[in-house]
C-alpha positions in Angstrom: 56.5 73.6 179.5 60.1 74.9 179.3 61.4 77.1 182.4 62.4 79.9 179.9 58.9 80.1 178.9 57.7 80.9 182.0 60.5 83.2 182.7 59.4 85.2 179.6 55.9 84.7 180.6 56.1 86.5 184.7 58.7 89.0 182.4 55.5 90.4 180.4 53.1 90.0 183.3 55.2 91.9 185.0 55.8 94.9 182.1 52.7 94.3 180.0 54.8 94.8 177.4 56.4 92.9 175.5 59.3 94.8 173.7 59.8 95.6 177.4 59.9 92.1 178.6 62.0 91.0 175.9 65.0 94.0 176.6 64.7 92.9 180.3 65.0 88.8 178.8 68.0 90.0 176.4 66.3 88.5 173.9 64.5 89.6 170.3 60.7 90.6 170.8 59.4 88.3 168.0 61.6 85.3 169.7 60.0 86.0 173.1 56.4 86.5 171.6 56.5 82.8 170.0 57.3 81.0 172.9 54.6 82.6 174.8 52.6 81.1 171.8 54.1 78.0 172.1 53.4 78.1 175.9 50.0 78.9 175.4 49.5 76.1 172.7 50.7 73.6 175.4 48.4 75.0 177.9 45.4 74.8 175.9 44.5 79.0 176.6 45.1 82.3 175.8 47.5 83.8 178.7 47.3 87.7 177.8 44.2 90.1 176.2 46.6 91.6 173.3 45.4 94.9 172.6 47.5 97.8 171.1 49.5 99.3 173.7 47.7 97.0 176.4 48.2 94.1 177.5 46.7 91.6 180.5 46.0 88.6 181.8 43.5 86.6 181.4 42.0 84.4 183.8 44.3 81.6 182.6 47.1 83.6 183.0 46.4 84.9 186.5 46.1 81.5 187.4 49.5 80.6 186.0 51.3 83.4 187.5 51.8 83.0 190.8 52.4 78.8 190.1 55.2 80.4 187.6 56.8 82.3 190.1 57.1 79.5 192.7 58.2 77.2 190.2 61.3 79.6 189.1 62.0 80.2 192.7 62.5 76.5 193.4 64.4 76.7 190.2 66.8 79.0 191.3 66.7 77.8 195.0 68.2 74.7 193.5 70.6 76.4 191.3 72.2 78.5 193.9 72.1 75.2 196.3 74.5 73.5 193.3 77.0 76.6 193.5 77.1 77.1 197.3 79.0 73.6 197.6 82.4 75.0 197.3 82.3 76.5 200.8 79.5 79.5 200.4 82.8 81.0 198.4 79.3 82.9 196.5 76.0 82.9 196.8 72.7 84.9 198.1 71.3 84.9 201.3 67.6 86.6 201.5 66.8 87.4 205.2 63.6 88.9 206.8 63.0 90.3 209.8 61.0 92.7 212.1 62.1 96.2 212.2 62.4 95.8 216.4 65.3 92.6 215.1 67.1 94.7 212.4 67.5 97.8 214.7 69.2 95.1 217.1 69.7 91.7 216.7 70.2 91.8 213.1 73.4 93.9 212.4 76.0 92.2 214.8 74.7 88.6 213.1 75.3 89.7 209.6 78.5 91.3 210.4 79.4 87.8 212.2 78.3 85.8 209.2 80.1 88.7 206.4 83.3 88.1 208.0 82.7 84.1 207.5 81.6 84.6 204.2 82.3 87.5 202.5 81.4 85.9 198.7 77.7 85.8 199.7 76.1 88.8 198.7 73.2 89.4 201.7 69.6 91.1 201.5 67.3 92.1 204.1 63.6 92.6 203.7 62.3 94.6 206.9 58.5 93.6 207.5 55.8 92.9 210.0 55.8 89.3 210.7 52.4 88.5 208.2 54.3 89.9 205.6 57.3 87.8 206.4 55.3 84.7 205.9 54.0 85.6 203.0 57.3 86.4 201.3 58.8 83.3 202.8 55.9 81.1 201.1 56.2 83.1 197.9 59.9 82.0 197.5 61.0 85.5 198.3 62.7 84.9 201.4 65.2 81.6 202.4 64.7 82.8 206.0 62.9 84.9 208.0 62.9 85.9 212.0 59.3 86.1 213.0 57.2 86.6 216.1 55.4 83.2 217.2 53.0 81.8 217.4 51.7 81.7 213.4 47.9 82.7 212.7 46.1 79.8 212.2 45.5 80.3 208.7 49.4 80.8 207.9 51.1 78.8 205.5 52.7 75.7 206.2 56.2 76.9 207.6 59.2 75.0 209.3 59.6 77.3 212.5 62.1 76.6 215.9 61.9 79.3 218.7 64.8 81.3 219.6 64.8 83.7 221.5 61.9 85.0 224.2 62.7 88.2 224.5 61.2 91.2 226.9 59.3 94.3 226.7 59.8 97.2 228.9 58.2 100.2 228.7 60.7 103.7 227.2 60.1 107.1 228.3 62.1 110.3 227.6 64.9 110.5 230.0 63.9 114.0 231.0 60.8 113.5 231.7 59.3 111.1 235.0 59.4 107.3 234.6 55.6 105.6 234.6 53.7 106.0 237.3 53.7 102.8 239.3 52.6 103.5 242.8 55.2 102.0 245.3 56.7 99.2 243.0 59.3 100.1 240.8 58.0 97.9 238.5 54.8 98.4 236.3 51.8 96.3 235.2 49.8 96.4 232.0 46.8 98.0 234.3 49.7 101.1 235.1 49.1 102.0 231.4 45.3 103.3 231.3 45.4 106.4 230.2 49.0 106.6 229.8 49.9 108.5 226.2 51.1 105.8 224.1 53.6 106.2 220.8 51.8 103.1 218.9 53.2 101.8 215.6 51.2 101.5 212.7 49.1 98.9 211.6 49.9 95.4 210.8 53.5 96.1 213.2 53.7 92.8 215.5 54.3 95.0 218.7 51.5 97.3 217.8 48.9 93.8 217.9 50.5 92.4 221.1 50.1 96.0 223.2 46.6 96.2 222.3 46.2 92.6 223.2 47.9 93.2 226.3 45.7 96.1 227.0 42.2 94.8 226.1 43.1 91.7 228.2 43.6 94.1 231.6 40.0 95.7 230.6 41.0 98.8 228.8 41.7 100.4 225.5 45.0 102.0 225.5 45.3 105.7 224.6 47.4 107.2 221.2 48.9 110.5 221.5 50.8 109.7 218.5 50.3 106.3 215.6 51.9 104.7 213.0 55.6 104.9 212.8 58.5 102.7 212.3 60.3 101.7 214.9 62.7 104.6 214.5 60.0 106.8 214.5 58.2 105.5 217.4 61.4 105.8 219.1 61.6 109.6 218.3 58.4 110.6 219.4 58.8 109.1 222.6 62.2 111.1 222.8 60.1 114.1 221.7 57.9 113.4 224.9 55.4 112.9 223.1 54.2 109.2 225.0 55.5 106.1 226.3 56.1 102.8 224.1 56.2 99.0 224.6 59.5 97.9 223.0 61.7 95.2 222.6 64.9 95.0 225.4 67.0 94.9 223.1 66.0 98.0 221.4 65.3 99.7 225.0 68.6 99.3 225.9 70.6 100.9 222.3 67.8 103.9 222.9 68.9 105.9 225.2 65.5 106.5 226.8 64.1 105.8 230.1 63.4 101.9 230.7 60.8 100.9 233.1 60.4 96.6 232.9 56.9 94.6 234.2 56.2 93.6 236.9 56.6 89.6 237.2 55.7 87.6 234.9 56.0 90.2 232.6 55.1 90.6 228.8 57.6 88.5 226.6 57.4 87.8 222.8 59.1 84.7 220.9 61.0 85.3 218.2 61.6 82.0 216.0 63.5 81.2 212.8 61.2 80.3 210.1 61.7 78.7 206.5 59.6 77.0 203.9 58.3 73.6 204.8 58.4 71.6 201.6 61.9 72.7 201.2 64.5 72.5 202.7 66.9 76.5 203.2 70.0 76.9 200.9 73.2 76.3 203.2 73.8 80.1 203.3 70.9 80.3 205.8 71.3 77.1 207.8 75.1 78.9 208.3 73.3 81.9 209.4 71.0 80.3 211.9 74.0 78.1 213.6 75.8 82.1 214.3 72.2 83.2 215.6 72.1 80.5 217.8 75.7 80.3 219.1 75.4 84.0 219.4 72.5 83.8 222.0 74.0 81.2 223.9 73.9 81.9 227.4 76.8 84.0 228.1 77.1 85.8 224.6 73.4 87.9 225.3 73.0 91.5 226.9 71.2 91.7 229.9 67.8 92.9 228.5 68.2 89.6 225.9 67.7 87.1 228.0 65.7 83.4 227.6 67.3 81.7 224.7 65.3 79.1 223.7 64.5 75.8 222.6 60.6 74.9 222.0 59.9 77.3 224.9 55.9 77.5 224.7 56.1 81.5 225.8 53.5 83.9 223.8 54.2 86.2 221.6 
């Protein structure tokens, strides 16, 4: 089994075609076609129903597929881990993160680790933290920045916390802060029946609100559901309800920030990587800036709590 067989193999599984797979190969049809042949000669099965102008897999072949990604992924980890030895002069990074992270941690990092290394060419992948893990064991990812701790049925990932970072509750600026009796701090209960801007499904601070909520013995109430963080952010502008955000977003929003009352509702963000192998040295590079930039000192106020193995929840 030859690695260019596969690669011509996930290039018609991806087209069902194979003219098409072959122009995306730069390489003759009928050249492609036998080595699929041969491929499937080796394997003992057909990989593809061949019918005119359709094609599929079979079962063999959906069983092959995802095996033939990962293995061209390690491939080409391993490649770009030969090539990054003069000094990350090139290379690719592949970073994922939350929205919440890329409206606010993420920007000042990259531009930290661009000016470092301006040869290695960076792309971001802006998910929910499921999604994140996913990629990250598909070989999509060489790092991620998720929200700990992992669902129990996760794949086996290599995470270390790093920051545990606030929430705070934003309301328009023009309009009165949450009602919180004679504190000036609110609790989770202060939020029944408040109008809340709620993210959409699957969004890490959408699951963790609810949580919160259920545990004080109430289902919150939407006015509004299932933006982006950008969105969320403009509906609550719009007066339209209150949200539970990050600090670090809070504070670049412009809106009204009410915090928790002690102890407050914190989430852990960690750094996460494949476990059976270990990330290129483009994203160990881009961890050590994370870190150094969170050192004490180096945070804003709302960013608080660097941290090493600290056990907080998500």
């Amino acid at each position: 089994m030859q690695l260019q067989q596969l690669r011509y193999f996930t290039a018609v599984a991806d087209t069902r075609h194979f003219t098409r797979a072959a122009e995306r190969e730069h390489v003759a049809q009928p050249s492609l076609s036998q080595q699929i042949r041969s491929l499937e000669r080796e394997l003992g099965a057909e990989l593809f129903h061949r019918a005119r102008g359709h094609i599929t897999l079979t079962d063999a072949g959906e069983t092959l597929l995802p095996l033939a990604r990962r293995i061209l992924a390690d491939t080409e980890t391993a490649r770009r881990e030969v090539q990054e030895v003069a000094q990350l002069r090139r290379g690719r990074l592949r970073l994922g993160a939350p929205p919440s992270l890329c409206a606010s941690l993420v920007p000042d990092v990259l531009s930290a680790f661009h000016a470092t290394y301006p040869g290695v060419d960076l792309f971001v992948t802006e998910d929910g933290s499921q999604d994140l893990v996913r990629a990250l064991a598909d070989g999509e990812l060489d790092l991620a920045l998720i929200i700990t701790p992992l669902p129990d049925q996760a794949p086996a990932l290599a995470t270390s916390d790093l920051l545990r970072e606030e929430l705070v509750v934003v309301s328009a600026p023009d309009r009165s802060a949450p009602p919180a009796g004679r504190r000036t701090r609110i609790r989770v209960e202060d939020l029944r029946g408040r109008p809340l801007a709620m993210f959409r499904r699957g969004y890490d601070l959408r699951e963790f609100t609810t949580a919160a909520c259920r545990a004080a013995g109430f289902e919150p109430t939407f006015t509004v559901e299932g933006g982006e963080m950008d969105a969320v952010l403009g509906f609550v502008r719009a007066g339209l309800g209150i949200a539970v955000v990050p600090s670090m977003v809070a504070e670049r929003s412009g809106l009204r920030v009410t915090r928790f009352a002690t102890p407050g509702m914190h989430r852990v963000i960690s750094v996460a990587h494949r476990g059976d192998v270990s990330p290129p040295r483009a994203a160990r590079e881009l961890e050590r800036i994370l870190r150094q930039r969170l050192e004490p000192g180096s945070l804003r106020a709302g960013a608080r709590g660097a941290v090493a193995g600290d056990p907080g929840r998500s």
